[in-house]
Each structure stands twice: as C-alpha cells, then as structure tokens.
N, CA, C and O of each residue as an XYZ file, in Angstrom:
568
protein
N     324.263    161.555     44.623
C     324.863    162.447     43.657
C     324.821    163.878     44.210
O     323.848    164.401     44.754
N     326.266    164.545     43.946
C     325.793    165.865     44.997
C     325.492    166.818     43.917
O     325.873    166.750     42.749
N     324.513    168.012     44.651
C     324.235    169.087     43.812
C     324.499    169.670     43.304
O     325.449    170.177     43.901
N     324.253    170.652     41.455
C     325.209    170.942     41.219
C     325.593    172.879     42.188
O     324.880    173.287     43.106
N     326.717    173.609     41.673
C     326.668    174.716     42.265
C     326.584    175.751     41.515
O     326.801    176.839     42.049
N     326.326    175.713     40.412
C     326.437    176.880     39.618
C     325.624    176.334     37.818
O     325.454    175.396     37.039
N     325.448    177.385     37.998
C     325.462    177.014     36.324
C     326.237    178.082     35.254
O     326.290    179.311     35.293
N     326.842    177.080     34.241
C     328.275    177.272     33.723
C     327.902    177.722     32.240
O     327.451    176.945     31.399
N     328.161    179.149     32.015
C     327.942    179.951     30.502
C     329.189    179.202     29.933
O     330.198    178.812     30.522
N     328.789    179.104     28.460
C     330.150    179.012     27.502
C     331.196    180.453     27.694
O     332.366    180.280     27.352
N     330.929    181.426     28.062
C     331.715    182.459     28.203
C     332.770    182.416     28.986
O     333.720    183.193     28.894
N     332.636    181.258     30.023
C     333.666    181.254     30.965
C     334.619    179.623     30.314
O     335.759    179.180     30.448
N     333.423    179.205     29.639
C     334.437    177.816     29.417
C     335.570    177.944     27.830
O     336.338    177.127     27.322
N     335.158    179.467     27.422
C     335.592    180.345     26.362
C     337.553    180.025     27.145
O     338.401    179.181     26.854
N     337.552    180.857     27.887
C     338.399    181.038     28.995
C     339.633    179.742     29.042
O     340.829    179.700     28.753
N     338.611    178.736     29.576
C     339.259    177.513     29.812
C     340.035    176.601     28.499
O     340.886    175.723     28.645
N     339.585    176.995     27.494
C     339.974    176.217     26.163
C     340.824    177.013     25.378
O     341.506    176.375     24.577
N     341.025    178.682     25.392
C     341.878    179.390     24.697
C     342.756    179.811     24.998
O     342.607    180.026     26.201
N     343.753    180.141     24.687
C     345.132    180.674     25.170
C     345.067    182.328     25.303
O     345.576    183.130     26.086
N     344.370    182.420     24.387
C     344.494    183.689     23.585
C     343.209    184.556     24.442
O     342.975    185.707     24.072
N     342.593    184.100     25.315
C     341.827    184.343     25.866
C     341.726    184.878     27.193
O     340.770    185.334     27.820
N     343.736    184.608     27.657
C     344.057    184.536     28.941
C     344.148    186.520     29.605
O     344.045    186.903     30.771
N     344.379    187.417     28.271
C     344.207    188.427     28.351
C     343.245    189.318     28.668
O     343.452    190.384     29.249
N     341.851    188.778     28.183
C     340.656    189.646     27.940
C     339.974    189.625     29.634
O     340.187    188.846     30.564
N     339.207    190.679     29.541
C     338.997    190.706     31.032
C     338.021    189.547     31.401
O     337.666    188.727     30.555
N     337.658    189.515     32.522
C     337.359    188.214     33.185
C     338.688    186.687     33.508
O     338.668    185.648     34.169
N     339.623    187.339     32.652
C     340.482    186.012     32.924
C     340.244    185.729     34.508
O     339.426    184.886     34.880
N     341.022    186.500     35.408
C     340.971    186.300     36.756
C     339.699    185.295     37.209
O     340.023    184.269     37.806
N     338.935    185.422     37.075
C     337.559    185.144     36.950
C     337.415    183.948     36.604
O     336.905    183.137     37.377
N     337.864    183.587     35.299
C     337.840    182.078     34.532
C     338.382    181.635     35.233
O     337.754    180.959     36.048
N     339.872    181.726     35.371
C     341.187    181.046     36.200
C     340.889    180.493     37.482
O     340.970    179.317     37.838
N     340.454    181.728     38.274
C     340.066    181.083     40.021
C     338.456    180.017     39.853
O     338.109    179.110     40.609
N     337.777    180.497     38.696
C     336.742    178.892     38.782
C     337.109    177.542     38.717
O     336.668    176.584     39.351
N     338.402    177.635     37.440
C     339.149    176.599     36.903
C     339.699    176.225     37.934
O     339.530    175.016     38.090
N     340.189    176.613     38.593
C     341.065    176.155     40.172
C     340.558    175.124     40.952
O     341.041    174.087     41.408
N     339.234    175.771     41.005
C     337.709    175.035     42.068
C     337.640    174.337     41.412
O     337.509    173.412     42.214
N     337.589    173.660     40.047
C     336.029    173.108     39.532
C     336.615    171.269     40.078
O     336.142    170.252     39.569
N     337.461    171.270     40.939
C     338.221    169.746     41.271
C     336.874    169.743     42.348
O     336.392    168.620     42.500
N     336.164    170.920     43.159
C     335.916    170.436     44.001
C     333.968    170.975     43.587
O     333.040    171.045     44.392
N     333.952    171.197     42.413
C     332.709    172.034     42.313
C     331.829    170.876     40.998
O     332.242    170.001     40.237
N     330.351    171.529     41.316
C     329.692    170.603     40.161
C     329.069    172.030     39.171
O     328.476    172.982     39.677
N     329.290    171.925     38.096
C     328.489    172.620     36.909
C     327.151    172.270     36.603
O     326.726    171.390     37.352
N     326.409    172.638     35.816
C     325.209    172.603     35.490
C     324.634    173.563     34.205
O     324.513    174.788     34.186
N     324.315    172.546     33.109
C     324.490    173.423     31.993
C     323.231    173.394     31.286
O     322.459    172.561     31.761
N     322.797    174.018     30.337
C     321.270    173.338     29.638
C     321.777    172.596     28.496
O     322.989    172.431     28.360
N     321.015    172.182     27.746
C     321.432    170.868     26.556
C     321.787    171.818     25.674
O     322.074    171.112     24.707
N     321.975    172.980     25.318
C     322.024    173.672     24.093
C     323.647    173.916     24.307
O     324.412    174.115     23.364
N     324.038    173.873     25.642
C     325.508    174.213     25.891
C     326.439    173.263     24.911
O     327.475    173.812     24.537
N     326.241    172.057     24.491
C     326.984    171.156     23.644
C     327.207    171.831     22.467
O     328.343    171.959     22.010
N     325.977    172.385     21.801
C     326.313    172.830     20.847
C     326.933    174.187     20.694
O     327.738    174.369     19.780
N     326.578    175.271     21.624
C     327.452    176.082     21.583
C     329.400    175.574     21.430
O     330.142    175.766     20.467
N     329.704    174.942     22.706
C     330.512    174.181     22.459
C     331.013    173.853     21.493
O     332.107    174.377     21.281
N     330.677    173.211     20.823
C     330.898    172.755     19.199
C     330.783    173.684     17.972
O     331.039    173.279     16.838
N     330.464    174.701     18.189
C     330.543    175.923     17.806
C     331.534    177.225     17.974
O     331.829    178.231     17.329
N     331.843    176.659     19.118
C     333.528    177.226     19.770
C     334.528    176.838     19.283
O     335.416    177.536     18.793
N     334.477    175.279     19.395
C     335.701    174.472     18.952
C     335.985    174.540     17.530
O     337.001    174.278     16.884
N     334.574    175.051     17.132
C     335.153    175.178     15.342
C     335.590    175.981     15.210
O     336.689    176.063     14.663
N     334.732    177.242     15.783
C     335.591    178.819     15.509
C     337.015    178.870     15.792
O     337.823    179.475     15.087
N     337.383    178.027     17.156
C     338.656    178.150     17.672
C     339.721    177.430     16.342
O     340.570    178.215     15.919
N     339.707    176.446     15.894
C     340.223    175.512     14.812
C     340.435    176.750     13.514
O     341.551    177.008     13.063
N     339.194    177.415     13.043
C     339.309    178.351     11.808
C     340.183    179.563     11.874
O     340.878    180.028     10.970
N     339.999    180.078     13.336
C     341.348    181.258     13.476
C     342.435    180.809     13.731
O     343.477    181.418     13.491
N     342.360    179.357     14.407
C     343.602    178.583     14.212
C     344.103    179.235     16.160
O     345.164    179.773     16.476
N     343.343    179.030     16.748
C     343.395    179.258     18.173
C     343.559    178.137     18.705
O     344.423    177.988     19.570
N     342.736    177.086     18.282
C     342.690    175.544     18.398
C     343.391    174.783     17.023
O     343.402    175.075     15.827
N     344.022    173.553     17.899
C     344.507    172.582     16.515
C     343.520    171.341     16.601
O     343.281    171.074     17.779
N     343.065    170.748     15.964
C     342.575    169.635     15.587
C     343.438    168.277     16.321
O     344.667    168.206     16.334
N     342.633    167.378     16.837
C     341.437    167.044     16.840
C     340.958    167.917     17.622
O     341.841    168.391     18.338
N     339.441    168.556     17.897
C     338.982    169.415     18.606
C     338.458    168.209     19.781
O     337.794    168.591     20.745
N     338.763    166.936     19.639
C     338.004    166.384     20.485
C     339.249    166.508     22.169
O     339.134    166.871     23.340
N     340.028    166.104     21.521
C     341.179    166.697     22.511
C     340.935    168.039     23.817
O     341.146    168.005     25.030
N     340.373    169.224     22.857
C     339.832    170.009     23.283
C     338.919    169.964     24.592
O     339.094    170.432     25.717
N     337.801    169.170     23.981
C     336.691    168.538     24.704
C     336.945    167.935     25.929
O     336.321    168.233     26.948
N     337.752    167.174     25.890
C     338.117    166.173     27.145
C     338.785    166.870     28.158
O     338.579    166.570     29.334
N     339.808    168.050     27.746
C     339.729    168.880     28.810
C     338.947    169.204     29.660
O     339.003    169.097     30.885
N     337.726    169.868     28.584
C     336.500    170.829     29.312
C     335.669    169.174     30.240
O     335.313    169.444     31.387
N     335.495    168.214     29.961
C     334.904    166.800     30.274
C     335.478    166.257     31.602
O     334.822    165.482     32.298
N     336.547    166.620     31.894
C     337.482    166.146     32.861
C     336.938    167.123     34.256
O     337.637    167.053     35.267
N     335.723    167.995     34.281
C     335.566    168.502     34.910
C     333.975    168.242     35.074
O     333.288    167.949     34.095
N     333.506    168.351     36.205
C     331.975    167.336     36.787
C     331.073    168.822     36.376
O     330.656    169.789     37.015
N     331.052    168.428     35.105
C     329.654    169.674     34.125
C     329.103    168.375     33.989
O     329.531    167.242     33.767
N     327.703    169.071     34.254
C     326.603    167.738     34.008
C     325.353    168.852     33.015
O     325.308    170.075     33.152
N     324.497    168.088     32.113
C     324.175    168.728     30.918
C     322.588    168.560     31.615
O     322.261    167.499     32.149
N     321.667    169.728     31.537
C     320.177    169.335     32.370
C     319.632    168.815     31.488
O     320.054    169.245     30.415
N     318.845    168.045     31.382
C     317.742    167.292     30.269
C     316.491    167.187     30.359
O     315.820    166.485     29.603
N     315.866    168.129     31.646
C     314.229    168.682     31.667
C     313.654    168.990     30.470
O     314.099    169.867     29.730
N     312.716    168.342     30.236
C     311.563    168.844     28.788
C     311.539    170.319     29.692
O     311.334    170.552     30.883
N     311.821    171.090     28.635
C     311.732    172.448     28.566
C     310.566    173.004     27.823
O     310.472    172.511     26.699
N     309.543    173.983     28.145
C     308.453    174.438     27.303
C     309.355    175.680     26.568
O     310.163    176.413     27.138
N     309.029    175.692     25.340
C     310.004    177.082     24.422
C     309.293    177.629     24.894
O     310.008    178.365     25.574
N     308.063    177.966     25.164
C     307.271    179.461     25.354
C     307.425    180.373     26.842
O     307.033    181.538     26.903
N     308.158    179.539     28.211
C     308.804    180.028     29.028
C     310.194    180.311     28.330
O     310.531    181.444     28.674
N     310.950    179.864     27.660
C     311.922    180.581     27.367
C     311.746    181.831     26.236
O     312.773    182.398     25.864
N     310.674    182.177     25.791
C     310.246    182.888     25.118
C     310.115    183.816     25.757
O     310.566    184.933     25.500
N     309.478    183.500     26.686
C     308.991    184.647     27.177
C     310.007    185.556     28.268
O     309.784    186.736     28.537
N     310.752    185.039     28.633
C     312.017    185.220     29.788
C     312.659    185.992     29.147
O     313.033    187.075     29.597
N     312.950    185.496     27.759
C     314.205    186.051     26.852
C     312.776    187.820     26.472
O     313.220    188.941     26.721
N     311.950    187.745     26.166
C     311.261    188.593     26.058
C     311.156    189.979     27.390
O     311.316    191.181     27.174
N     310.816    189.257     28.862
C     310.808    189.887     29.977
C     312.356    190.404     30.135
O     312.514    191.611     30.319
N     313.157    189.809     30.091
C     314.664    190.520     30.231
C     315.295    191.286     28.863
O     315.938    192.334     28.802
N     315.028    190.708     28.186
C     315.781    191.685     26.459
C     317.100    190.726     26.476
O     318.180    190.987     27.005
N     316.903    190.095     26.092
C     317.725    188.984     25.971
C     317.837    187.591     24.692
O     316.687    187.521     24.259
N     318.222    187.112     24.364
C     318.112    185.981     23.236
C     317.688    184.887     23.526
O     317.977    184.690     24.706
N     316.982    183.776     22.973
C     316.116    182.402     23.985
C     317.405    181.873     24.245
O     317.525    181.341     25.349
N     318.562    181.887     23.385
C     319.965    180.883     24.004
C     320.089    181.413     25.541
O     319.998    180.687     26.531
N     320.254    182.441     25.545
C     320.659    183.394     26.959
C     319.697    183.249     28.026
O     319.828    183.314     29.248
N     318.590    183.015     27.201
C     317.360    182.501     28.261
C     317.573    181.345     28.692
O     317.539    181.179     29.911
N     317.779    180.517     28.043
C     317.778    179.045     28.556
C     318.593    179.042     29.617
O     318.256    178.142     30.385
N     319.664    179.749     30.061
C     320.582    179.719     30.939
C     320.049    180.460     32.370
O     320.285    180.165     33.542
N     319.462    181.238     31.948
C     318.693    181.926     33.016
C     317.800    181.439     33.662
O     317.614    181.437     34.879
N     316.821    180.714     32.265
C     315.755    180.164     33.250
C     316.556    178.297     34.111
O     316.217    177.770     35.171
N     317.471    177.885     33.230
C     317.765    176.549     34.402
C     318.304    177.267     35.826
O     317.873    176.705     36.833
N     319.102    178.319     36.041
C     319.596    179.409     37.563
C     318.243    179.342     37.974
O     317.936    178.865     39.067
N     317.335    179.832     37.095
C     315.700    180.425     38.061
C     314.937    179.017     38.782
O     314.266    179.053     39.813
N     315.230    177.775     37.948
C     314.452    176.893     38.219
C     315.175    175.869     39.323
O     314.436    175.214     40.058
N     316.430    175.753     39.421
C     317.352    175.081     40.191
C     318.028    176.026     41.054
O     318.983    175.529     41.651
N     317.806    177.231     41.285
C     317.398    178.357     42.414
C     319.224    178.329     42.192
O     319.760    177.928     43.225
N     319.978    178.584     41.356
C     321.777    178.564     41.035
C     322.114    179.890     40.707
O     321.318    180.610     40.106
N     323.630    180.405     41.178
C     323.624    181.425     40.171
C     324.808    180.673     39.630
O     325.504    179.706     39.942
N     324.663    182.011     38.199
C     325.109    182.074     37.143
C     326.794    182.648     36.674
O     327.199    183.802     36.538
N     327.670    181.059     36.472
C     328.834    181.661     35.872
C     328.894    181.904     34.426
O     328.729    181.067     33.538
N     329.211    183.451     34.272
C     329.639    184.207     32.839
C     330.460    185.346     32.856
O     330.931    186.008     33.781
N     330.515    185.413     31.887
C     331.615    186.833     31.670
C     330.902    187.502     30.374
O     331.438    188.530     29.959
N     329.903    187.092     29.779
C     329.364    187.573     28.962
C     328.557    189.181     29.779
O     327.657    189.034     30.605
N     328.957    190.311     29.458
C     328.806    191.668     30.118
C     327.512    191.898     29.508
O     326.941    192.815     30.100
N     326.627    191.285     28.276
C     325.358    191.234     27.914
C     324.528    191.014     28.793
O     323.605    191.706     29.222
N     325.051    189.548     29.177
C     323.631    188.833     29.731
C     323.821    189.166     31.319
O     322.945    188.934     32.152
N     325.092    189.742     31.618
C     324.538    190.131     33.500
C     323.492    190.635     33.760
O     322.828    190.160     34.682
N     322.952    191.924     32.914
C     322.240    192.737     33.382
C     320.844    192.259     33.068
O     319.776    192.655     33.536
N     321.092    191.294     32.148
C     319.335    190.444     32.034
C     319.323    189.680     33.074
O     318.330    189.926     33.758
N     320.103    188.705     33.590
C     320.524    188.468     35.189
C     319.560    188.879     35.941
O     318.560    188.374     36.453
N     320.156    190.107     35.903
C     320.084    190.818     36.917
C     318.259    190.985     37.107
O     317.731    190.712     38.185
N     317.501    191.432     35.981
C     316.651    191.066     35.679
C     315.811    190.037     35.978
O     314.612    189.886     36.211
N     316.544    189.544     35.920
C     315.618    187.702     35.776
C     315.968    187.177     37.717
O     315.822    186.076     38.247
N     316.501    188.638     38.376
C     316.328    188.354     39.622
C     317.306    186.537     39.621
O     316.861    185.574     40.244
N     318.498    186.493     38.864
C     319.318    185.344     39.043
C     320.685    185.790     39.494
O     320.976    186.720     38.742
N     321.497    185.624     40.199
C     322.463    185.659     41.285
C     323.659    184.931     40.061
O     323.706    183.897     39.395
N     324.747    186.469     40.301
C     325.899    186.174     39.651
C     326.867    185.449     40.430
O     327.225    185.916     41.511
N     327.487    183.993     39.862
C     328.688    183.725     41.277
C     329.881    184.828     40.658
O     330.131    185.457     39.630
N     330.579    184.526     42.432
C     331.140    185.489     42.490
C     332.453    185.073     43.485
O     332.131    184.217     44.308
N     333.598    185.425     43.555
C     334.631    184.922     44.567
C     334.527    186.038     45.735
O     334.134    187.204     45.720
N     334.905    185.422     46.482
C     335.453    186.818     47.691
C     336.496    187.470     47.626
O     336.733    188.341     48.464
C-alpha cells in the first residue's frame, strides 16, 4: 500500500465540491491538487467525515448543493483519501491546539502532519500560521 502524501483539510475539499467556490482565493490551489489527486494519496483524521457531512448539509441549505448529498460524496471518494484510525490521546490534542492557539478540530490535523512527518493541504488562512507553529510543512506547487 503506498504512502500517503499529504494530509487533506476540508478547506481544500470545500473547493472540490462547490461551484461557487471556484472564485474565492485559493481556487488555483484547490484546482492544481484536484488535477494530481489521480496520482496522489490523502490522509485525513476520523473527524474529517464529519466535518464533511457538515459541509454537505450546509452546501444543500444555501442550496449550493442538490440532494442526494451522497452523490456529492462519491465524487470526493473517487479519490485515494484514506481516513487515519490511530487511538488518539485528547490530551495531546489538547494540548497542541493549546501550544499553537488553535481549536482541537485544527489540532487533530496538525498533530496526524506532526506524527506521519506530512505536510498539510489547506486554504484555511487561520490554521497556516498555527502550522507554522506546530513546525508542520504547508504543501505547496512549484
């Protein structure tokens, strides 16, 4: 099984599922990952599902998305994101999200980059600079 190369924020998979999304900055960004991801592996923490599912609703209520949202899904599925499933201790993510100024969701993402030595795809302009912090490596194109 090959390794994965990154690990994948909902911020960028924001990108991949909205239309309306194709404007805001980072598109470029989303787009040229989306290009790769035929040849790339993701890597996400378990909480990413539910964010996810939390997207797809929001997207459905402004009416960005149409129903079935599962439709949705199989898009984002059709691409080799694999979900980590390490027993996680909350009190390292406590504390991470504490050492950077950051939220434990935002942590969790940081600390799977810190622990599987990955950097981090997002477009979320929050959490770079805790990143940056947390001494975790933004990908990046040439």
């Amino acid at each position: 099984m090959r390794r994965p190369d990154f690990v994948l924020d909902c911020s960028v998979a924001a990108h991949w599922l909205f239309d309306d999304e194709s404007e805001v900055p980072g598109s470029e960004f989303a787009l040229n990952l989306l290009r790769g991801m035929s040849q790339r592996v993701a890597v996400v923490p378990s909480l990413w599902s539910f964010e996810i599912a939390a997207m797809l609703r929001k997207g459905v209520m402004r009416k960005s998305l149409v129903r079935p949202v599962s439709a949705h899904m199989e898009r984002l599925m059709a691409f080799d994101i694999r979900r980590d499933n390490a027993e996680i201790n909350p009190s390292e993510i406590a504390e991470l999200a504490l050492d950077v100024g950051t939220s434990a969701y935002d942590a969790a993402y940081l600390h799977l980059c810190q622990r599987l030595k990955l950097p981090l795809a997002t477009l979320d302009e929050r959490l770079k600079p805790c990143a940056e912090r947390a001494r975790v490596k933004l990908l990046t194109f040439p």
